[in-house]
C-alpha positions in Angstrom: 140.8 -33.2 1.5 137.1 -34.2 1.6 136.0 -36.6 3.8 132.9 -39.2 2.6 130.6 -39.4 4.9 128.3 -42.6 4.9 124.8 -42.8 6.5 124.2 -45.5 9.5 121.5 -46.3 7.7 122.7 -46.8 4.3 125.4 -48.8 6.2 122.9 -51.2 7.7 120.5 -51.6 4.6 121.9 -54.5 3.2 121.5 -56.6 6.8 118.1 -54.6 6.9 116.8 -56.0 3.4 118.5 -59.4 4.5 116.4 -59.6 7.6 113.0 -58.5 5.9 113.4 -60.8 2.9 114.2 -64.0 5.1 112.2 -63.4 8.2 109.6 -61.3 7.7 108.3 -62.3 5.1 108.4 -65.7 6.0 106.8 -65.2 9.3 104.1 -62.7 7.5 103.6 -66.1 5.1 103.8 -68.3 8.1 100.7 -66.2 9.8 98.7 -66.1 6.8 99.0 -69.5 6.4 97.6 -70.1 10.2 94.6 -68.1 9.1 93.6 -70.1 6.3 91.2 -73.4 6.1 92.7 -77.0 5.7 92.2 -78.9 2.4 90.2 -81.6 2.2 93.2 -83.5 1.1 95.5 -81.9 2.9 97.4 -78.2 2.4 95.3 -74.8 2.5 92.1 -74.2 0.9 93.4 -70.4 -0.5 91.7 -67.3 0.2 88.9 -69.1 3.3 90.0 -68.0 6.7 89.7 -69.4 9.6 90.8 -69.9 13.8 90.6 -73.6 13.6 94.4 -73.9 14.0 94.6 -71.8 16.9 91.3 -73.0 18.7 93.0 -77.0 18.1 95.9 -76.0 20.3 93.9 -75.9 23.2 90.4 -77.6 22.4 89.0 -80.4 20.2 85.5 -81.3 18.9 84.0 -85.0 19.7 82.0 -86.9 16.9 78.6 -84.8 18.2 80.5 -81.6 17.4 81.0 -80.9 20.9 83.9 -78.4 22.2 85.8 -80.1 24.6 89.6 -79.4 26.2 92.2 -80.8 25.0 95.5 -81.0 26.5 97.8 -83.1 24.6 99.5 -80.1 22.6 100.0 -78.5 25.8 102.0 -81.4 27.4 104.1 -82.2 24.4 104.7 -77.7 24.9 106.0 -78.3 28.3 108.1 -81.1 27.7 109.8 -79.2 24.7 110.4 -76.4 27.9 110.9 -79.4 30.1 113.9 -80.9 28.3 115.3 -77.6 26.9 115.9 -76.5 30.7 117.2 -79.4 31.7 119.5 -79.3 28.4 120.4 -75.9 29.4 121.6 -76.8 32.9 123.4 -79.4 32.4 125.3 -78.1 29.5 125.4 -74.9 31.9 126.9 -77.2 34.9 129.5 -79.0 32.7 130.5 -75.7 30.7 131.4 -73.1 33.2 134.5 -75.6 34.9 135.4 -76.4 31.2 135.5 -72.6 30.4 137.1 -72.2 33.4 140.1 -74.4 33.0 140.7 -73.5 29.7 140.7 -69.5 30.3 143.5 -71.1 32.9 145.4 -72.1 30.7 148.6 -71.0 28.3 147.5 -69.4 24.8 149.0 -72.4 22.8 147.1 -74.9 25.3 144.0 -73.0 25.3 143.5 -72.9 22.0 144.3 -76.9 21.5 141.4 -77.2 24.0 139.4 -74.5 21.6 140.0 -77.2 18.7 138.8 -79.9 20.6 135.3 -78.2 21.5 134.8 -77.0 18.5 135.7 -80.2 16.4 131.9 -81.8 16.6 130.6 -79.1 14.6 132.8 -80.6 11.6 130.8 -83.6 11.3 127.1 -83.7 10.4 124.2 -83.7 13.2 122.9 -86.8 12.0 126.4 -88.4 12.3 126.8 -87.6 15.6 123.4 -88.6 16.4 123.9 -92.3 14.7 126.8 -92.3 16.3 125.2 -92.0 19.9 122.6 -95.0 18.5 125.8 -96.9 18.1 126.7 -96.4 21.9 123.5 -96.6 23.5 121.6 -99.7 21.7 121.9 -102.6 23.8 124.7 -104.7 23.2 126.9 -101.4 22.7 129.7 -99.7 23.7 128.3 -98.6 26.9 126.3 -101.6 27.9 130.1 -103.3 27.6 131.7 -100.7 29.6 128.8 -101.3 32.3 129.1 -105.2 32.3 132.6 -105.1 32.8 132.8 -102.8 35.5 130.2 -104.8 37.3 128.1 -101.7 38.1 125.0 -102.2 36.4 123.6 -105.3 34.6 122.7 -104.8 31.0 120.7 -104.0 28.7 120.2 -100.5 30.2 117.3 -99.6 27.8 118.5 -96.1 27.0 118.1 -95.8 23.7 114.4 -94.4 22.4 114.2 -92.8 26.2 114.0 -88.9 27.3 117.3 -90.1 28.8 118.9 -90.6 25.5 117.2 -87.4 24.0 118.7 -85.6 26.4 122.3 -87.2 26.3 121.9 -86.4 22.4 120.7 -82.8 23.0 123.5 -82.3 25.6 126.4 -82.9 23.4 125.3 -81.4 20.2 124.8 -77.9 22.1 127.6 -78.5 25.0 130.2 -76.1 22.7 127.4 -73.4 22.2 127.7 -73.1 26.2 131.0 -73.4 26.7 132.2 -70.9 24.0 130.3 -67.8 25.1 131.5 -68.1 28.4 135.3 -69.0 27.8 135.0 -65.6 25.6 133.8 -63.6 28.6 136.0 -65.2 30.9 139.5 -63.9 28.6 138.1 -60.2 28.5 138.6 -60.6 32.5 141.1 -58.3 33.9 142.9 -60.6 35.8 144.0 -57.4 37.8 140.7 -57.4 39.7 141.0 -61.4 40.6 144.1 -60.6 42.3 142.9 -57.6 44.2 140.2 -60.0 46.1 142.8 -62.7 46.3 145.0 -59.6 48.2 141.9 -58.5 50.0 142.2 -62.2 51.4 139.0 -63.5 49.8 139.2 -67.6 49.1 138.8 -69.2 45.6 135.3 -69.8 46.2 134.8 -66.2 47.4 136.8 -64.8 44.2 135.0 -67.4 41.8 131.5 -66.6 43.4 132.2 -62.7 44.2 134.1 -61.6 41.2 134.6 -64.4 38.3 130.8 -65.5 37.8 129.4 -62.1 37.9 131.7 -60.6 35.6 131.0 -63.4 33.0 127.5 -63.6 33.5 126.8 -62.0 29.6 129.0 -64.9 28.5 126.5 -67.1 30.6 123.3 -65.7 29.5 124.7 -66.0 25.3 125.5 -69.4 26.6 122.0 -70.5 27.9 120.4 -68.3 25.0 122.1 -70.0 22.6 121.1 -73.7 23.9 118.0 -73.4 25.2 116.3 -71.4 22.0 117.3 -74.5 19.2 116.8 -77.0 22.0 112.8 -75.8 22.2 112.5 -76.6 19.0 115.3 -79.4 18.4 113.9 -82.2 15.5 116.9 -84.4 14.8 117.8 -85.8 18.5 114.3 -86.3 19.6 113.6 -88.1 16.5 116.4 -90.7 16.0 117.8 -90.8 19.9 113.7 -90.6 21.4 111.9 -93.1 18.7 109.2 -91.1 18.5 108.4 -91.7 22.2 109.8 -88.1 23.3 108.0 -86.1 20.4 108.7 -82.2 21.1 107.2 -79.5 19.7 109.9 -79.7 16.7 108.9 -82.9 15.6 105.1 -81.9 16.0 105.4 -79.6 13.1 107.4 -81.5 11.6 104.9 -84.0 11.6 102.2 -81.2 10.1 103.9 -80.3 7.4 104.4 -83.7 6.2 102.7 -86.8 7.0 99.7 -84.7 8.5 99.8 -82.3 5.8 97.7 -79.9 8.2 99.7 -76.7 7.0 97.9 -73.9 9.0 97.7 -76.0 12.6 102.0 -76.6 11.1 102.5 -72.8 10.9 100.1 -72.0 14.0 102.6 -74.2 16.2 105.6 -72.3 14.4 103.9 -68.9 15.6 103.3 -69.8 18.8 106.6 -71.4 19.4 108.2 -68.0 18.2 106.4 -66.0 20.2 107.2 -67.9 23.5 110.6 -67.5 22.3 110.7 -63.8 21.8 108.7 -63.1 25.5 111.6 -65.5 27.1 114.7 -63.4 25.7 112.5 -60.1 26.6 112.1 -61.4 30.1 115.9 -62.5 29.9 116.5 -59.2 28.5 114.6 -57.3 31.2 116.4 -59.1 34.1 120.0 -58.6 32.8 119.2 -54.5 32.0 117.7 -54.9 35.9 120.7 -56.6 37.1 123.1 -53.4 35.1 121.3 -50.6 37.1 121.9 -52.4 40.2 125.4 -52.6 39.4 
């Protein structure tokens, strides 16, 4: 009997074509795009090129025509970084004890616990924003709660705050943390734990020596997978912030529509995917570091 033998290649054409039809060539378009001069009236004049787009993300000309710096794009750039590393940690700090417990747990427990993290993604981002409106505003759910308790007088003033952008950013991506690293924790063989715990290492020792490292990929998907749509997060910014926390998602947002400056839009989009890609190769770089080592 013959056996069929299938190329790799021909194997991964289909994911290969997949990945050149909807990201290449939307990035290639993205770039040209960048290149080209902005309308009069808005979108691209086609076929003039220009650097305007790039040279506005770091300078701006007065009414004389004179080149000066400007640093507004820049700030609202760091605060996207600012508030997608402080989404990351938190969601980092609160994920690994809930991953934790529920690798602790019996199968028919853990996976109640599995339904209950993953039940947010059944309802729609904007929901579950609105909904945290609803709980924030002034005179809501949370400004009861506080009065009540007598711990702090309301109105708080969350709502349309970095506090409540972050709050909104934190629970939409909490499950993206904690899945990862409840995964890495089950493919744990639970024979090493109880080696140390013979060995008459502590829970901290065991937890610090032996659990963490050996579910640090789970923890590096985790913080991969929050921090990169946190950079560029639109929704949570925009209905939780009021405008007042605009990120980098919202900014080209804003280029592409109201603005209608299409190549200073697209410019951002490049730059913001290239900042992502050196992160996850300097990620990269560290873990394949931290594997020799090992």
């Amino acid at each position: 009997m013959s056996t069929v033998r299938t190329s790799p290649g021909l194997l991964a054409a289909p994911a290969a074509l997949f990945l050149i039809v909807f990201m290449l060539v939307p990035v290639g378009l993205m770039l040209y795009v960048s290149t080209l001069e902005r309308g009069a009236f808005g979108g691209v004049n086609w076929g003039r090129h220009t650097a305007i787009a790039y040279e506005k993300l770091l300078f701006e000309r007065d009414l004389a025509g004179q080149i000066t710096f400007n640093s507004d794009y820049i700030a609202i750039i760091l605060r996207s970084f600012r508030l997608a590393a402080i989404t990351t940690a938190v969601t980092l700090a609160l994920g690994v004890p809930t991953a934790l417990y529920m690798a602790s747990l019996p199968p028919r427990r853990a996976a109640l616990m599995l339904f209950l993290v993953t039940v947010p993604f059944w309802t729609n981002l904007l929901v579950r924003n609105f909904a945290w409106i609803l709980i924030l505003r002034n005179g809501g759910p949370l400004d009861s709660a506080l009065a009540t308790t007598g711990l702090l007088t309301p109105p708080l003033d969350i709502l349309y705050t970095p506090l409540a952008t972050g709050i909104g950013l934190t629970y939409s991506f909490l499950p993206f943390m904690i899945l990862p690293i409840y995964v890495a924790l089950e493919r744990i063989d639970r024979r090493l734990i109880e080696a140390a715990f013979d060995l008459g290492a502590d829970r901290w020792r065991v937890l610090s020596r032996v659990v963490l490292p050996l579910a640090a990929p789970g923890i590096a998907a985790g913080a991969i997978l929050v921090f990169v749509p946190c950079l560029g997060a639109y929704v949570s910014p925009e209905l939780l912030g009021g405008g007042k926390s605009l990120m980098i998602g919202n900014l080209i947002q804003a280029q592409f529509g109201a603005s209608r400056n299409w190549p200073f839009g697209a410019a951002l989009a490049l730059v913001l995917l290239l900042v992502l890609l050196i992160a996850l190769a300097l990620l990269a770089s560290v873990r394949r570091r931290e594997r020799l080592a090992s």
